[in-house]
N, CA, C and O atoms as a MOPAC input file, in Angstrom:
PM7 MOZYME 1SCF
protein

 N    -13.25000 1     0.30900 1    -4.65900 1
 C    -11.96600 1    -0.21000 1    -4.19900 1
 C    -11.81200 1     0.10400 1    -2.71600 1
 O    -12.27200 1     1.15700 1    -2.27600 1
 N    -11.16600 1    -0.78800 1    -1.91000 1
 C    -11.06000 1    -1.10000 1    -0.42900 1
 C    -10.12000 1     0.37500 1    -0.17000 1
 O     -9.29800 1     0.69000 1    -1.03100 1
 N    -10.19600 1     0.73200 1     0.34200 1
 C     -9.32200 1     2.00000 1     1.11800 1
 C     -8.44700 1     1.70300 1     2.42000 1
 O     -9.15900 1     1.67900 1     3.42300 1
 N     -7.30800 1     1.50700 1     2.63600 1
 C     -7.03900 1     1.18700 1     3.76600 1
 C     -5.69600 1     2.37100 1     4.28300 1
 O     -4.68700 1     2.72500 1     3.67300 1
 N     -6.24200 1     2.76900 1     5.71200 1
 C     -5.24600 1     3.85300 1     5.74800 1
 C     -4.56000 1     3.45700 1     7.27600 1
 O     -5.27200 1     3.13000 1     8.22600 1
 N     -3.42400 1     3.52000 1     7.33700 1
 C     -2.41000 1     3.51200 1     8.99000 1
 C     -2.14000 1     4.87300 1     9.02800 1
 O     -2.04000 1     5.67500 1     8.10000 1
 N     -2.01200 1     5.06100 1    10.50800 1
 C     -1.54800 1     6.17300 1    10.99000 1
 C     -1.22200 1     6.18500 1    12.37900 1
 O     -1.62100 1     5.20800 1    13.01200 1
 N     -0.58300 1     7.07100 1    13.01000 1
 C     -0.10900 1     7.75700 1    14.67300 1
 C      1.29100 1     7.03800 1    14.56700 1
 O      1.63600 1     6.28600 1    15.47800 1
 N      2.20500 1     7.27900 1    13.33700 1
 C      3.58600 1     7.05000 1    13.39200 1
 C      4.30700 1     8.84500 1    13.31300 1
 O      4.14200 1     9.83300 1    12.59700 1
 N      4.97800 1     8.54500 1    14.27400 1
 C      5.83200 1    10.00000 1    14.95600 1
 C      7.05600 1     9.72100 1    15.16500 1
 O      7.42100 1     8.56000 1    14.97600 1
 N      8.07800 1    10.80600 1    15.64600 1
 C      9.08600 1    10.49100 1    16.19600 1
 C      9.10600 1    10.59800 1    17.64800 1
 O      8.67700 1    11.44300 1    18.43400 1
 N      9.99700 1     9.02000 1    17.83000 1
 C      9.54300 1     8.62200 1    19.47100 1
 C     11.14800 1     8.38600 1    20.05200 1
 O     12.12600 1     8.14400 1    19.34500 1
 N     11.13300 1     8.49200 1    21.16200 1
 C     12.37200 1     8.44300 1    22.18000 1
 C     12.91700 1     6.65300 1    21.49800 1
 O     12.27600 1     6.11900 1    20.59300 1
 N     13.90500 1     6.11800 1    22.01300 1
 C     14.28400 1     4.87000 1    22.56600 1
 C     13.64500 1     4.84600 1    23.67800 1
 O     13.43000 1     5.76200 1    24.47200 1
 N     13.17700 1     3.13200 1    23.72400 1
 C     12.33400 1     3.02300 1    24.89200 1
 C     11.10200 1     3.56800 1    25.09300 1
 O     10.70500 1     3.34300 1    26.23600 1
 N     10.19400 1     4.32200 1    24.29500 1
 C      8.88500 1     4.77600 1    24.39800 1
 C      8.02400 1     3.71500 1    23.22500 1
 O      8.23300 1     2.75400 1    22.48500 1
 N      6.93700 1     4.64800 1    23.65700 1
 C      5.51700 1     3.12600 1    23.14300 1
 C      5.02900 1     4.57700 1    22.03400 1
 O      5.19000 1     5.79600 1    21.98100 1
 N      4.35300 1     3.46200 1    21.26400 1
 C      3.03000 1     4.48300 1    20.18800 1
 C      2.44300 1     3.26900 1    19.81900 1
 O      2.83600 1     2.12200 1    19.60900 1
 N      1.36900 1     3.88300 1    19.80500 1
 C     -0.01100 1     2.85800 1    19.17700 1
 C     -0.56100 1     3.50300 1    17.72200 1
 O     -1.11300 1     4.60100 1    17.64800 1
 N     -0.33100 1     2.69900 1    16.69100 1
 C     -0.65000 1     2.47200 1    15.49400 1
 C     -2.06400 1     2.48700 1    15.05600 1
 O     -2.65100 1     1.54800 1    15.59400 1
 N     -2.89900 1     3.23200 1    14.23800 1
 C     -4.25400 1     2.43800 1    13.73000 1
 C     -3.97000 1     2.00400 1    11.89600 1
 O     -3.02000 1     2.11900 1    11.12200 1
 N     -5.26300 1     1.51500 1    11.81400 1
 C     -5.02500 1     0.63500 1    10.75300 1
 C     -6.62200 1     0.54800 1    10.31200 1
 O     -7.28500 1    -0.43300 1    10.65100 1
 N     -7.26800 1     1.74900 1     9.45100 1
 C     -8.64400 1     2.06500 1     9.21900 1
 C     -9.11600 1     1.43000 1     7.93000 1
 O     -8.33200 1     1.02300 1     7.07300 1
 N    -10.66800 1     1.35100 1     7.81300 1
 C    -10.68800 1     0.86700 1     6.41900 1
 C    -12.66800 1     1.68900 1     7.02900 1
 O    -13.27000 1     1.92600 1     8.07700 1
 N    -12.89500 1     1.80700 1     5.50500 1
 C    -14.27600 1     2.00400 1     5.66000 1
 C    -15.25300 1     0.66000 1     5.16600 1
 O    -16.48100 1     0.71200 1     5.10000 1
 N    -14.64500 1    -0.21800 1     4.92600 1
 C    -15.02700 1    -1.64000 1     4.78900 1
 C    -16.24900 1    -2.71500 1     5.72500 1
 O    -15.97700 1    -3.52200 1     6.61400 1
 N    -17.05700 1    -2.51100 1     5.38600 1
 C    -18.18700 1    -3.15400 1     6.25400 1
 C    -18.17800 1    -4.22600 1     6.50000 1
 O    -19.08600 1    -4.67700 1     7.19800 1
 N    -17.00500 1    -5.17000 1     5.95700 1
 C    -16.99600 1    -6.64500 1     5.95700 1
 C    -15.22000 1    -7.14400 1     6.94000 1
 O    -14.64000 1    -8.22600 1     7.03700 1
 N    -14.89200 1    -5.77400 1     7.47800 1
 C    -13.60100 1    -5.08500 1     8.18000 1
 C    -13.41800 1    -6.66000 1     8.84600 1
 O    -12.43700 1    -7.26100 1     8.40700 1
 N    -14.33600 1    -7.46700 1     9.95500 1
 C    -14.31700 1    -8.17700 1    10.77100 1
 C    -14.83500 1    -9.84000 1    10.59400 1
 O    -15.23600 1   -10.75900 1    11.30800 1
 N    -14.54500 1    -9.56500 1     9.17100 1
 C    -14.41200 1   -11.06100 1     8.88400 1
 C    -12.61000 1   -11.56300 1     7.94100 1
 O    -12.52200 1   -12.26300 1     6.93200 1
 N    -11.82700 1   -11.12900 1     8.46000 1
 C    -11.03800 1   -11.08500 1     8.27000 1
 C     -9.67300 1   -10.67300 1     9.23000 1
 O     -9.59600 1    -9.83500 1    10.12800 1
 N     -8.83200 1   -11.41900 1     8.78600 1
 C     -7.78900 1   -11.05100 1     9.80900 1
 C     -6.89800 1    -9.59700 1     9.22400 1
 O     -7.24900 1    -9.08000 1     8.16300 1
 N     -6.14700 1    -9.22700 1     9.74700 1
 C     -5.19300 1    -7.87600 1     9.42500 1
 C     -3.66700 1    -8.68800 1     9.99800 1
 O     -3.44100 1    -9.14200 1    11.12000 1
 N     -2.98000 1    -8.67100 1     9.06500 1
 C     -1.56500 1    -8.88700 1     9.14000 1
 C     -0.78000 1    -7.11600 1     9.39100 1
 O     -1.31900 1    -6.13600 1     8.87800 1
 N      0.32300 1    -7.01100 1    10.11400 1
 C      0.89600 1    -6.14700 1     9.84300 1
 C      2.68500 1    -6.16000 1     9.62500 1
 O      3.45900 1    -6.93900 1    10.18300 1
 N      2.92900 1    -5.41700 1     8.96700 1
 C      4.75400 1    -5.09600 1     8.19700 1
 C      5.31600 1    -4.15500 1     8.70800 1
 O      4.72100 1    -3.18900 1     9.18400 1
 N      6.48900 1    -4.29400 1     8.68500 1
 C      7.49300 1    -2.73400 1     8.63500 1
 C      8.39800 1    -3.15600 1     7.45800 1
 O      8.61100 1    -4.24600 1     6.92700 1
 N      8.97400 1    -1.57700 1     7.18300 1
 C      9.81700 1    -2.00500 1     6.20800 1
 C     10.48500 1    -0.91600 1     6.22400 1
 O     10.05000 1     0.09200 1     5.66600 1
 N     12.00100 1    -0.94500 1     7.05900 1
 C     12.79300 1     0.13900 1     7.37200 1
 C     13.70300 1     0.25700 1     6.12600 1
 O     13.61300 1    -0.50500 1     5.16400 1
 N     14.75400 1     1.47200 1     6.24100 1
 C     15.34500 1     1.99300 1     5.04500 1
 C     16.07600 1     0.97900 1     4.38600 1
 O     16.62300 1     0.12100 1     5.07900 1
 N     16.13000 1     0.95800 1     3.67400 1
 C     16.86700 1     0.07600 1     2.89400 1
 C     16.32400 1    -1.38100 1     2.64200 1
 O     16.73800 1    -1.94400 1     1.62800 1
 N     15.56900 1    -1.95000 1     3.33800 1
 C     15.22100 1    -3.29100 1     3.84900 1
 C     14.13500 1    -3.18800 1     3.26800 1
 O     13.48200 1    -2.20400 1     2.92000 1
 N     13.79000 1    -5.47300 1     3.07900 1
 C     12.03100 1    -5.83500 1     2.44900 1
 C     11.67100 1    -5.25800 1     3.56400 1
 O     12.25900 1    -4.87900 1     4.57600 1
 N     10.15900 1    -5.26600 1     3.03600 1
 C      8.91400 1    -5.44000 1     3.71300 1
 C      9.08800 1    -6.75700 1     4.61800 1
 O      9.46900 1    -7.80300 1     4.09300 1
 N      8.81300 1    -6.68400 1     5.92800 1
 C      8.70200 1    -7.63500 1     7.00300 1
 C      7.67200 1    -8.04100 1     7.83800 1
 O      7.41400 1    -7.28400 1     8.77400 1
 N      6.97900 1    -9.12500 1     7.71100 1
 C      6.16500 1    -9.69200 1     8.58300 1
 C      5.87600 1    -9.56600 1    10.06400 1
 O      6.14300 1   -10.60300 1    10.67200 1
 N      5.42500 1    -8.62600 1    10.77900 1
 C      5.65500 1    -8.27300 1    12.47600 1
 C      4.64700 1    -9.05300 1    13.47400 1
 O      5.00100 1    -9.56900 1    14.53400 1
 N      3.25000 1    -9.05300 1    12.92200 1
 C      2.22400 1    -9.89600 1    13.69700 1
 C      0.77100 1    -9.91400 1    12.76200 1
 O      0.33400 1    -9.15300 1    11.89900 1
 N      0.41300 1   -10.80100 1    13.19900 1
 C     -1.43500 1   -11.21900 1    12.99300 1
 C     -2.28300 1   -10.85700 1    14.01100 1
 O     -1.90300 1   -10.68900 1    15.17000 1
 N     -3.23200 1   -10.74800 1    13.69300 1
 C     -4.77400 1   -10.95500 1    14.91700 1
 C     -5.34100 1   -11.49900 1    13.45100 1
 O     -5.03100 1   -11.25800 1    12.28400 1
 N     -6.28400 1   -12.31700 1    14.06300 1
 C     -7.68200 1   -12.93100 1    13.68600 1
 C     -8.26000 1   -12.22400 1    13.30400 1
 O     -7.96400 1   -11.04300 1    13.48600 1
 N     -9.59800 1   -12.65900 1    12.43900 1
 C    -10.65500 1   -11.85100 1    12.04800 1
 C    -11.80300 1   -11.80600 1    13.59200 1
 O    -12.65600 1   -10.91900 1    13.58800 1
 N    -11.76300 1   -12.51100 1    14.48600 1
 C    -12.58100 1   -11.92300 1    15.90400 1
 C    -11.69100 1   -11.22900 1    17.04400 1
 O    -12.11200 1   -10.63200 1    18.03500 1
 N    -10.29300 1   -11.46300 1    16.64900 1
 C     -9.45100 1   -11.00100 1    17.33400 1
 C     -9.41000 1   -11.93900 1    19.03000 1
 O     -9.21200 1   -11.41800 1    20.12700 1
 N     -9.58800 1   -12.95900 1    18.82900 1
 C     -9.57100 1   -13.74300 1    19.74300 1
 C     -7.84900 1   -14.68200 1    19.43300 1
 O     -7.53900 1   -15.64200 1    20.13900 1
 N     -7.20600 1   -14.32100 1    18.63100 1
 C     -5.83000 1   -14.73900 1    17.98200 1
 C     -4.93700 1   -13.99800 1    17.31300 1
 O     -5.12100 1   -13.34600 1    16.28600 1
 N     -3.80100 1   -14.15300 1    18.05000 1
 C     -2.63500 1   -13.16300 1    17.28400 1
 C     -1.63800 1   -14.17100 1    17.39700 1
 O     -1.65500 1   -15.23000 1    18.02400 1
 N     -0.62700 1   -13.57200 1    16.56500 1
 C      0.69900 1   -14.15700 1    16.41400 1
 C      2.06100 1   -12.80500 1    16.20500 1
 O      2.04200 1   -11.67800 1    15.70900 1
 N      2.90400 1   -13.46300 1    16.72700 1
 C      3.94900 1   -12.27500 1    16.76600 1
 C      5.70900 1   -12.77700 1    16.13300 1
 O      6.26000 1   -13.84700 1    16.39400 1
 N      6.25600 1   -11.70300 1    15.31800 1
 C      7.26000 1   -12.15600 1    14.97600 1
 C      8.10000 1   -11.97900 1    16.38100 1
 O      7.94200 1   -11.23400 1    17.34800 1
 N      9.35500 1   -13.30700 1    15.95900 1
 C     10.11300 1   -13.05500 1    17.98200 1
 C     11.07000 1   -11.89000 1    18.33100 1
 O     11.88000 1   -11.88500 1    19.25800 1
 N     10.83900 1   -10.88900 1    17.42100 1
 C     11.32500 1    -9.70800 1    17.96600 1
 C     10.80200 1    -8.77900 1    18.31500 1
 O     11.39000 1    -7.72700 1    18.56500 1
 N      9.18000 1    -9.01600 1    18.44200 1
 C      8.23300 1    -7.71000 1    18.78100 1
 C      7.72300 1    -8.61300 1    19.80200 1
 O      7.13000 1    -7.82700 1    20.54000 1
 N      7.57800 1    -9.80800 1    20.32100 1
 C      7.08800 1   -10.50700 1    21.67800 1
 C      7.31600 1    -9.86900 1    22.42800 1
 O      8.42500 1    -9.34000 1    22.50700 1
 N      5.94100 1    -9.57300 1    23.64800 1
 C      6.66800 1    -8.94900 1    24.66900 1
 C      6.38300 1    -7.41900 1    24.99700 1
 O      5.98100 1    -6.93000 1    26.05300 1
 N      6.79400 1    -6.62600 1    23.45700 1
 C      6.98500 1    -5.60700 1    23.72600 1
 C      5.64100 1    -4.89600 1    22.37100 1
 O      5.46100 1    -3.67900 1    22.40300 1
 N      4.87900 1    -5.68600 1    21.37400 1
 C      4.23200 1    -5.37900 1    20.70000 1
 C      2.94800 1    -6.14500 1    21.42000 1
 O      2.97400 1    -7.26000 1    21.94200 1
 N      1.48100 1    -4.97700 1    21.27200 1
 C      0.68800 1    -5.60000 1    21.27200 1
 C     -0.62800 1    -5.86900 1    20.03600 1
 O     -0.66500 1    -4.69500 1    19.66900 1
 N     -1.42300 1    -6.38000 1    19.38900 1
 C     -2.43200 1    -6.08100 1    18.41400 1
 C     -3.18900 1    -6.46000 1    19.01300 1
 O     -3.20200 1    -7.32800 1    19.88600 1
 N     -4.36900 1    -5.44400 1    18.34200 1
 C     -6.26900 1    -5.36900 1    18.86500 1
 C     -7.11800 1    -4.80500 1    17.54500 1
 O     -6.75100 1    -4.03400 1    16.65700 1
 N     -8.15700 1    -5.35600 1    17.71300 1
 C     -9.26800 1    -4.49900 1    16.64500 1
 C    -10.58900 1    -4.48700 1    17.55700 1
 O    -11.06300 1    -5.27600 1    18.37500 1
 N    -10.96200 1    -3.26300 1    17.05900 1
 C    -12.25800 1    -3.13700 1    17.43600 1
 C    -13.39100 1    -3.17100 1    15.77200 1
 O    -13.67200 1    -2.21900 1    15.04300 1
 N    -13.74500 1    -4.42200 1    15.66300 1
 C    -14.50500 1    -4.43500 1    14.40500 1
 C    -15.53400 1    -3.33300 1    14.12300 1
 O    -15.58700 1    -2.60700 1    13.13000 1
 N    -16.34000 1    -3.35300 1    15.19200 1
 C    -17.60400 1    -2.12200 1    15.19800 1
 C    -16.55400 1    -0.80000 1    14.55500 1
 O    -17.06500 1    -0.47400 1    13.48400 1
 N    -15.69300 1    -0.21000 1    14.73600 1
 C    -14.94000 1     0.77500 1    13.87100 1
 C    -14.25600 1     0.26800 1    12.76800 1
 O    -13.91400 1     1.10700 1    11.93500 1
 N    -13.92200 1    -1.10200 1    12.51900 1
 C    -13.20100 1    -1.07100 1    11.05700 1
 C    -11.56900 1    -0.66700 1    11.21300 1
 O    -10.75600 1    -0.19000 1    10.42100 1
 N    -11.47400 1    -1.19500 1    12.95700 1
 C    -10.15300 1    -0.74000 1    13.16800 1
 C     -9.13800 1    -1.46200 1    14.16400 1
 O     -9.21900 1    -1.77700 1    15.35100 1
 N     -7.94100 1    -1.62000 1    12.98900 1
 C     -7.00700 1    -2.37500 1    13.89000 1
 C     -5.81100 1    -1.63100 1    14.77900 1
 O     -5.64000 1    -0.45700 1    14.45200 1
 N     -5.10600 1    -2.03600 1    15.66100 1
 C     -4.08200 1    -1.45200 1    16.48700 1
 C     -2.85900 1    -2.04200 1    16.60100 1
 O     -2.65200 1    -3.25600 1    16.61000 1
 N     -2.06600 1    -1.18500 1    16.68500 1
 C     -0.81000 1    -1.99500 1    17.41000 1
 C     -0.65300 1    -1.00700 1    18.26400 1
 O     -0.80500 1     0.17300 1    17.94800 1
 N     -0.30400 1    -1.44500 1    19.52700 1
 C      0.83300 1    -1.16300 1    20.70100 1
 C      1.95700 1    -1.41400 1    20.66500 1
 O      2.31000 1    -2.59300 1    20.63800 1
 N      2.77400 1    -0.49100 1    20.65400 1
 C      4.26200 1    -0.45600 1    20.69400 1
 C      5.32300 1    -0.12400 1    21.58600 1
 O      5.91800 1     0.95400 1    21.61100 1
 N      5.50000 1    -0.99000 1    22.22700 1
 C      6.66700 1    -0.31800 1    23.64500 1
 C      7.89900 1    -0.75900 1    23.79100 1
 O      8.27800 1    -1.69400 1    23.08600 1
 N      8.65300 1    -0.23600 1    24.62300 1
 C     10.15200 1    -0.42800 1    24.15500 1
 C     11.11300 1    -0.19000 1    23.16000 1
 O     12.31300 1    -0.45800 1    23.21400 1
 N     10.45400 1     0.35900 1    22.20400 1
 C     10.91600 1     1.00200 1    20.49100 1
 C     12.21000 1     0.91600 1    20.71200 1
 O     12.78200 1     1.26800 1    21.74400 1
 N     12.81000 1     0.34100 1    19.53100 1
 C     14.65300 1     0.69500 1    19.32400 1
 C     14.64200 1     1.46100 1    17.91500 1
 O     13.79800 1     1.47300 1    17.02000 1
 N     15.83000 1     2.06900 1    18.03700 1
 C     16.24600 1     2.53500 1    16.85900 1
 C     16.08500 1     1.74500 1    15.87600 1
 O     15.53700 1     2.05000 1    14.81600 1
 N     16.42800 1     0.95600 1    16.08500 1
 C     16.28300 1    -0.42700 1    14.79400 1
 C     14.88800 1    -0.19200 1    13.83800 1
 O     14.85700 1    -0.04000 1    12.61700 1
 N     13.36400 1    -0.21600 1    15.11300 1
 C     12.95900 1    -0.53100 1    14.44500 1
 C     11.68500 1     1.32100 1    13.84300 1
 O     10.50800 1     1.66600 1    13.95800 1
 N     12.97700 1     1.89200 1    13.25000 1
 C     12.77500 1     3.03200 1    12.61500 1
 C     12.22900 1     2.82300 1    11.21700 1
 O     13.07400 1     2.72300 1    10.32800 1
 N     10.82500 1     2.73200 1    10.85100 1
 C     10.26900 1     2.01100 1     9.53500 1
 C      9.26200 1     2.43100 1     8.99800 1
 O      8.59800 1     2.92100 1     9.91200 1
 N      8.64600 1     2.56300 1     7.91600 1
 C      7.53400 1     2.48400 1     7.65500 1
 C      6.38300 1     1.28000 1     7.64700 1
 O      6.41400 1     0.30800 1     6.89300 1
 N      5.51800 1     1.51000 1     8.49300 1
 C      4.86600 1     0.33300 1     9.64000 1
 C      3.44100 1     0.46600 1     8.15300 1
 O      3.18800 1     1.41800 1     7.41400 1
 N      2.85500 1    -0.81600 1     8.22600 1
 C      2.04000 1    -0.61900 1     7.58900 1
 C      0.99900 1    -2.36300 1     7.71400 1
 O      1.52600 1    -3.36700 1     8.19500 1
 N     -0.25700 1    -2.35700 1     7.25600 1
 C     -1.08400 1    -3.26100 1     7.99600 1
 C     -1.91900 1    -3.71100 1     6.61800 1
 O     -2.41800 1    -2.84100 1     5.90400 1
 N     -2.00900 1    -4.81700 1     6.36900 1
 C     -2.89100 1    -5.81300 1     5.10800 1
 C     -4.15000 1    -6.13600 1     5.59700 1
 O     -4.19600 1    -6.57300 1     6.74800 1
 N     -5.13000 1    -6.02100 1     4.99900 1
 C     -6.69100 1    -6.73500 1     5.32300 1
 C     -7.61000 1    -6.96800 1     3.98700 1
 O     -8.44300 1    -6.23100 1     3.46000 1
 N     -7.21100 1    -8.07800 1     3.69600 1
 C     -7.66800 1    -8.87300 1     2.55600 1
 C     -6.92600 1    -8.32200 1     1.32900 1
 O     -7.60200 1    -7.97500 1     0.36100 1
 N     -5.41700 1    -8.20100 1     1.28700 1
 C     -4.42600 1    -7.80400 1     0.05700 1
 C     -4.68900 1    -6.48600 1     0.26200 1
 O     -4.51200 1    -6.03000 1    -0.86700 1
 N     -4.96000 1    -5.67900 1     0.87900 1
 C     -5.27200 1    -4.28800 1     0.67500 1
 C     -4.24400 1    -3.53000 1     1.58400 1
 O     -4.19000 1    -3.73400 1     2.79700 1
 N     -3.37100 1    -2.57700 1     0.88000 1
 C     -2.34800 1    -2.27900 1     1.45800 1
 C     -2.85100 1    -0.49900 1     1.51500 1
 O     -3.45200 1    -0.01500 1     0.55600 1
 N     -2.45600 1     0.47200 1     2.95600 1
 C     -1.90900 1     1.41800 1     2.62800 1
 C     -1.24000 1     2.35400 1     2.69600 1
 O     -0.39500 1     1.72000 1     3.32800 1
 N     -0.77200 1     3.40600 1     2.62400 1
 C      0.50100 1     3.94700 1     2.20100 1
 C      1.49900 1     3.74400 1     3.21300 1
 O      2.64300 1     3.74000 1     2.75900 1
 N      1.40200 1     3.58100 1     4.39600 1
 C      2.01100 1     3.49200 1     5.50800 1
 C      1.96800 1     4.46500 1     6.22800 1
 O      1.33500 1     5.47200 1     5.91000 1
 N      2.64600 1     4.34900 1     7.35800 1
 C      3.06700 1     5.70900 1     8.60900 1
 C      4.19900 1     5.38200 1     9.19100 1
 O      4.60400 1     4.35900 1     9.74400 1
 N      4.65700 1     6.45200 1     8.97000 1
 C      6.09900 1     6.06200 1     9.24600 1
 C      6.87900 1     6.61200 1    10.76200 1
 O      6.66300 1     7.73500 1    11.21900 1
 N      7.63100 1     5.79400 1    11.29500 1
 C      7.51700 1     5.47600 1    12.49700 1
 C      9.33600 1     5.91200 1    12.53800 1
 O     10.16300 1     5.21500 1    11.94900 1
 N      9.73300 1     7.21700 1    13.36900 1
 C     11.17100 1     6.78500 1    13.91900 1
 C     11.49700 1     7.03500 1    15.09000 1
 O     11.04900 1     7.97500 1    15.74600 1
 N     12.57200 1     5.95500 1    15.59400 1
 C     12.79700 1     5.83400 1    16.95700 1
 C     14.25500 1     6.72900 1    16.98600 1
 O     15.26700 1     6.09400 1    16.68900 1
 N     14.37900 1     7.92500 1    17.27100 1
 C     15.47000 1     8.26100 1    17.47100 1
 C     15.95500 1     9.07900 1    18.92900 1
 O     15.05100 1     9.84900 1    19.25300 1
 N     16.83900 1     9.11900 1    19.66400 1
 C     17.14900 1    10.22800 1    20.32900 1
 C     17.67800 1    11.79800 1    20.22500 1
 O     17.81500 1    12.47300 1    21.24600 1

């Protein structure tokens, strides 16, 4: 069974950045794209952005434009997000899909 683990969610200022990974020991990591979610208290699970399986394509929901970035480096089996500008809002448990394979999350809050 696929293993997929996120992590480098901390507590961060308003207005500060953190970069996310999104690991798998999966040898087939880069034929596939990685979607990623948040899903703050109370609230679904939410759709935030795509990259491609070459990572030559992403897509972004229109509230992380701008201020979210995604990358993978396939040779590691590993995806990223960049995160800057953080609001309170988006205080969540962040978490990343690669081929239905979900896992546990890392949880991310923006507080002062």
């Amino acid at each position: 069974q696929v293993q997929l683990v996120e992590s480098g969610g901390v507590l961060v200022h308003p207005g500060g950045s953190l970069r996310l990974s999104c690991s798998t020991s999966a040898s087939t990591f880069g034929y596939y794209g990685v979607f990623w979610y948040r899903q703050a208290p109370g609230r679904e699970r939410e759709w935030v952005a795509t990259i491609s399986a070459a990572g030559n394509w992403t897509n972004y929901d229109n509230s992380v434009k701008g201020r979210f970035t995604i990358s993978r480096e396939n040779i590691k089996s590993t995806g990223y997000r960049q995160m800057n500008d953080l609001k309170p809002e988006e205080t969540a448990v962040h978490y990343c899909d690669w081929l239905r394979c979900w896992g546990e999350g890392t949880e991310v809050t923006v507080s002062s």
